[in-house]
C-alpha positions in Angstrom: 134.1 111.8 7.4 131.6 113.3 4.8 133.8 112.3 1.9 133.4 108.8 3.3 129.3 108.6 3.6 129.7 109.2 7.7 127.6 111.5 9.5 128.4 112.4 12.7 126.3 113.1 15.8 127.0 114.5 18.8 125.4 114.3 22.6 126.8 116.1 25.6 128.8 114.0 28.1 127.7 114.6 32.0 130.1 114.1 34.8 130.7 115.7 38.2 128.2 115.9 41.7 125.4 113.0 41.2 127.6 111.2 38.5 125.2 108.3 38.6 122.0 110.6 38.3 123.3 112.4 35.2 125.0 108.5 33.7 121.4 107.1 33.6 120.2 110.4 31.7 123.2 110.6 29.3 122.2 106.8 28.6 118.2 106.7 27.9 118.8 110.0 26.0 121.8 108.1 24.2 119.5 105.8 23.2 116.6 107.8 22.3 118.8 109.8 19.9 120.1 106.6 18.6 116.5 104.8 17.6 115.9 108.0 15.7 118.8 107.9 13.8 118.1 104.1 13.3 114.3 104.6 12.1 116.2 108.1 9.8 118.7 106.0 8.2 117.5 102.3 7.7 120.6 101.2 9.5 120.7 97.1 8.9 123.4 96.7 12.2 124.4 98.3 15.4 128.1 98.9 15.9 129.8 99.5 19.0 133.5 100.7 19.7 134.8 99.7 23.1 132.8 97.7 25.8 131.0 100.6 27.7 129.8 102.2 24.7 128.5 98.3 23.7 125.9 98.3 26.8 124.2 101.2 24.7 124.7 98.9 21.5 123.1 95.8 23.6 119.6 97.4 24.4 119.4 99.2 21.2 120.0 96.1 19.3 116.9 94.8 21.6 114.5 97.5 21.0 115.2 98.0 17.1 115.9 94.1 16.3 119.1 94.8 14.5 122.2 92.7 14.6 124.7 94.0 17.3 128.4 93.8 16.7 131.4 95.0 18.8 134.8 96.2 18.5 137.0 95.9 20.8 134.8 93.6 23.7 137.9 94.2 26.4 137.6 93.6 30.3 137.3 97.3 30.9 135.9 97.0 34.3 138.9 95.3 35.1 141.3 97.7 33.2 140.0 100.5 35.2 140.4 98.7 38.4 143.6 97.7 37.9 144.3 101.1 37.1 143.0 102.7 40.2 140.1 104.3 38.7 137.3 102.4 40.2 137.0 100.1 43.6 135.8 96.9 42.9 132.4 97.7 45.1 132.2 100.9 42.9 128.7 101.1 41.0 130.6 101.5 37.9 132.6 98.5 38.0 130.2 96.2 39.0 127.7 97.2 36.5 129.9 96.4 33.6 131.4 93.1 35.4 127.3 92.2 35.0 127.1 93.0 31.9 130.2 91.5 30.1 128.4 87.8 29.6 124.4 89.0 29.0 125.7 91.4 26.1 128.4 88.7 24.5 125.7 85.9 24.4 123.5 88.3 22.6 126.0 90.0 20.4 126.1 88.8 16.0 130.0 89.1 15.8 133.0 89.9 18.9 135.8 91.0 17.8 138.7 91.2 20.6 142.3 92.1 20.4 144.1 88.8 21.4 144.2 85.0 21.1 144.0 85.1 25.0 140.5 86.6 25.4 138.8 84.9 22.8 140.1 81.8 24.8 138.3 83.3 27.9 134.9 84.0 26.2 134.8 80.7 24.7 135.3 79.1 28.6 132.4 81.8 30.0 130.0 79.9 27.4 130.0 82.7 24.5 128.7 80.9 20.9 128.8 84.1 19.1 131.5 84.4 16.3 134.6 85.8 18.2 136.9 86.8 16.0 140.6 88.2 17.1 141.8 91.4 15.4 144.7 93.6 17.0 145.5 96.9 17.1 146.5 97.4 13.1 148.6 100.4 11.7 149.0 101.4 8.1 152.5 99.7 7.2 152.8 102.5 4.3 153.1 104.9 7.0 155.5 102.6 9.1 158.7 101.7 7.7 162.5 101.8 7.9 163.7 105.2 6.4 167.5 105.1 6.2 167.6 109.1 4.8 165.5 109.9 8.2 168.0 107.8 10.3 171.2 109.9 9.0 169.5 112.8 8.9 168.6 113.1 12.8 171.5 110.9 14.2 173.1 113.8 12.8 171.2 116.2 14.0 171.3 114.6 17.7 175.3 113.8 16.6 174.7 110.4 17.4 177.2 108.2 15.7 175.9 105.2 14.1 177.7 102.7 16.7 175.5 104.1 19.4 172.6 101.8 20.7 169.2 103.8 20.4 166.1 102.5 22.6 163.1 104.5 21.7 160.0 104.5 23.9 157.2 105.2 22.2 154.2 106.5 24.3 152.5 107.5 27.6 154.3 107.5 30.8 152.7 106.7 34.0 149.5 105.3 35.3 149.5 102.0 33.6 152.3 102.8 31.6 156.2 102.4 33.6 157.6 105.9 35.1 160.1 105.5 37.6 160.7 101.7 36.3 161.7 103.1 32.9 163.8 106.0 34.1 165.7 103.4 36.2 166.0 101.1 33.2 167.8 103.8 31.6 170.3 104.9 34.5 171.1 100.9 34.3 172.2 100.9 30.7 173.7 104.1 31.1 175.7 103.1 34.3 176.7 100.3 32.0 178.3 102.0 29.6 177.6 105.8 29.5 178.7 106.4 26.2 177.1 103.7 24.5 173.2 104.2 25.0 170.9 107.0 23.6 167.3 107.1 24.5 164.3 108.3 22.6 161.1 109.3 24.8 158.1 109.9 22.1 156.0 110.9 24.2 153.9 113.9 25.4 154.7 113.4 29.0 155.9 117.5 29.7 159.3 118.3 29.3 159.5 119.8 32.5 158.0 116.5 34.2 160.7 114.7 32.0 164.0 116.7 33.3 162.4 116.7 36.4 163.0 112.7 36.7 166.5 113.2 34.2 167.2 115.0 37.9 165.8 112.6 40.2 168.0 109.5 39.0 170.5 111.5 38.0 171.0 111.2 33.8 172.6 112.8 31.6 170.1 115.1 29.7 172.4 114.9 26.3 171.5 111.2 26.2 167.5 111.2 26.3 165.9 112.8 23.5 162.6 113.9 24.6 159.8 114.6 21.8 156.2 115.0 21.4 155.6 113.6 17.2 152.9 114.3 14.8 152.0 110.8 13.6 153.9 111.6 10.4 157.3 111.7 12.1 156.9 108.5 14.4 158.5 106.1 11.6 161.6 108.3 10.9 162.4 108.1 14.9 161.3 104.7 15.0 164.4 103.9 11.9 166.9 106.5 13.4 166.5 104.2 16.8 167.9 100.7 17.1 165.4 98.9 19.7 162.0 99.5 20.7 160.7 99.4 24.3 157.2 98.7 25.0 156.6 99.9 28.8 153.4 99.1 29.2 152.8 97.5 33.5 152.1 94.2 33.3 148.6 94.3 35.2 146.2 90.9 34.7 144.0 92.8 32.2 146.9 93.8 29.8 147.0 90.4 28.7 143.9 91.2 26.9 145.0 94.5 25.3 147.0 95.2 21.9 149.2 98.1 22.4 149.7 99.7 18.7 153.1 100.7 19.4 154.5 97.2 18.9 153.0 96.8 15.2 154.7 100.4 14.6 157.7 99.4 16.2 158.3 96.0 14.4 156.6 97.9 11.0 160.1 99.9 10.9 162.2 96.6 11.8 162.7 97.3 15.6 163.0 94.7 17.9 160.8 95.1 21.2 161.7 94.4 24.7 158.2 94.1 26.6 156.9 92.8 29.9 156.0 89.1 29.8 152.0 89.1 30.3 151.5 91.7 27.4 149.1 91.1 25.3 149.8 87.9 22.8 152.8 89.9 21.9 155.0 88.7 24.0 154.7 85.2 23.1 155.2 86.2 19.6 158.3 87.9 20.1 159.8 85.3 22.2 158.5 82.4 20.1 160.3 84.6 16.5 163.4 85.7 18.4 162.8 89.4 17.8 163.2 90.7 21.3 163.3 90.5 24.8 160.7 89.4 27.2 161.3 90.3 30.7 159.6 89.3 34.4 161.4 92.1 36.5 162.7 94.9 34.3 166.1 94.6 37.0 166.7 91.4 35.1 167.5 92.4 31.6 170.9 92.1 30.6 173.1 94.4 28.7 174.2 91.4 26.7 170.9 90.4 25.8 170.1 94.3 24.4 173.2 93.8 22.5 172.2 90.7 20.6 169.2 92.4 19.3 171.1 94.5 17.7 172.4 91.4 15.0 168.5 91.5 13.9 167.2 91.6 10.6 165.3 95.0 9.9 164.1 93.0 7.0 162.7 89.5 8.9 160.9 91.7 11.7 159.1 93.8 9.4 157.8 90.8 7.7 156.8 89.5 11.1 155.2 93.1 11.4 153.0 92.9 8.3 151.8 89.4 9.0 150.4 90.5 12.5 149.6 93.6 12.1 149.3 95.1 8.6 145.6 96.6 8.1 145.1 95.3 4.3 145.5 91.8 5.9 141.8 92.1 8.2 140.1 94.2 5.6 138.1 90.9 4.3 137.2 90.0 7.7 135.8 93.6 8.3 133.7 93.3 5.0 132.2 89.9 6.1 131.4 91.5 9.7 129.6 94.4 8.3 128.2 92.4 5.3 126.8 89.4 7.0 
């Protein structure tokens, strides 16, 4: 961070007995810490990363007159009830349902993660600039690797016939468990030779052969492993089709889940939930996947026919939506302005 001009400062994070008490001192000294740094360092603009962190942004934006911007303004309230973290007549969640509108009308520049939300902001009354920028990767990191496919189809002696369908991810919570794990008994009872299965993911091994056991598959054909962010694209191009297994709660409509830019980066189609983000409707309106209602409901044939998909036309779709270089201007205008 030095090399780049960024210093970084730390506070300590309360939690436990008398959560509320110790919330409303880890805020005012938040902001006390902050003002100093913003006297310190001349700062021209306040910058806040996720919504609860942006209620800090709001009042210090108030008290030092400084132009308040916000990456990414998300319903969090609503992805943590959704989620089973909060109640709705939880303190938590109705402070930040409160404070969603106040800090938007009052914010220089929002930028939010889908076409969707913006939409939503716009109908609450919001005139701020609202711009819409997704979860971007680095699409020199991301790409199809044909050495890296041969090299561990070998190693896993999976013959280049076989159809590969690599999840990429958490597992559980808001993310599928069991509905996976029964998505991949159904291909397998299918045709048990055919299918192999990539879990990327740091769910525990144990956890993992625990459910192999549970619906009874074959451990040979899911390949469990936890990858340093180096590895992910040479999976991602020894596997055929990506599956994005995200729940399809309300409030995921608003999110941008990064594995799909890193899945369609390396040419993979994605089979996803409808309701996901604005990537479902991109997928279904370019052809380069499957969007499903009730995971019961995708068909064999349907997996099969992704497999006649360009590598080549998806990655382009991939750099369009998702390539970094491509928002870089719109960064330098939010910052700059």
């Amino acid at each position: 961070m030095k090399e780049q001009n960024i210093e970084w400062y730390t506070t300590n994070w309360h939690s436990g007995r008398f959560k509320l008490v110790k919330k409303i001192y880890d805020f005012i000294a938040g902001l006390f810490m902050s003002l100093r740094l913003i006297r310190k360092h001349k700062c021209k603009k306040i910058y806040s990363e996720g919504f609860p962190g942006a209620i800090i942004g709001h009042y210090l934006s108030k008290l030092s007159r400084k132009p308040h911007a916000i990456h990414t303004f998300e319903p969090h309230a609503d992805y943590m009830l959704e989620s089973q973290v909060w109640e709705k007549s939880s303190w938590e969640y109705q402070f930040l349902k409160k404070m969603e509108v106040p800090i938007a009308k009052n914010t220089q520049h929002i930028i939010t993660a889908t076409k969707a939300y913006k939409d939503i902001l716009i109908k609450k009354g919001i005139k701020s600039p609202i711009h819409v920028i997704p979860s971007c990767i680095d699409t020199n990191q991301y790409y199809f690797d044909q050495e890296s496919r041969n090299q561990i189809r070998s190693e896993l002696k999976i013959e280049n016939d076989k159809i590969v369908i690599a999840y990429l991810g958490k597992i559980g919570g808001m993310y599928m468990e069991d509905e996976l794990f029964s998505f991949l008994k159904k291909c397998l009872e299918y045709d048990s030779d055919k299918f192999h299965f990539f879990l990327l993911t740091n769910y525990s091994n144990n956890l993992i052969e625990n459910k192999l056991d549970k619906f009874n598959l074959p451990h040979n054909k899911i390949h469990s492993k936890y990858l340093k962010k180096e590895d992910v694209n040479k999976y991602l191009s020894a596997a055929d089709i990506g599956f994005c297994g995200i729940r399809a709660i309300p409030s995921r409509r608003y999110s941008s889940p990064i594995k799909n830019g890193e899945y369609w980066a390396c040419g993979l189609p994605v089979i996803i939930p409808e309701g996901i983000s604005d990537d479902y409707i991109i997928i279904d309106k370019e052809n380069i996947g499957v969007v499903f209602n009730k995971i019961e409901e995708i068909s064999i044939r349907e997996i099969e026919e992704l497999l006649r998909l360009p590598r080549t036309k998806i990655r382009k779709i991939g750099l369009r939506e998702r390539a970094i270089s491509g928002y870089i201007s719109k960064w330098e205008m939010i910052f700059t302005s």
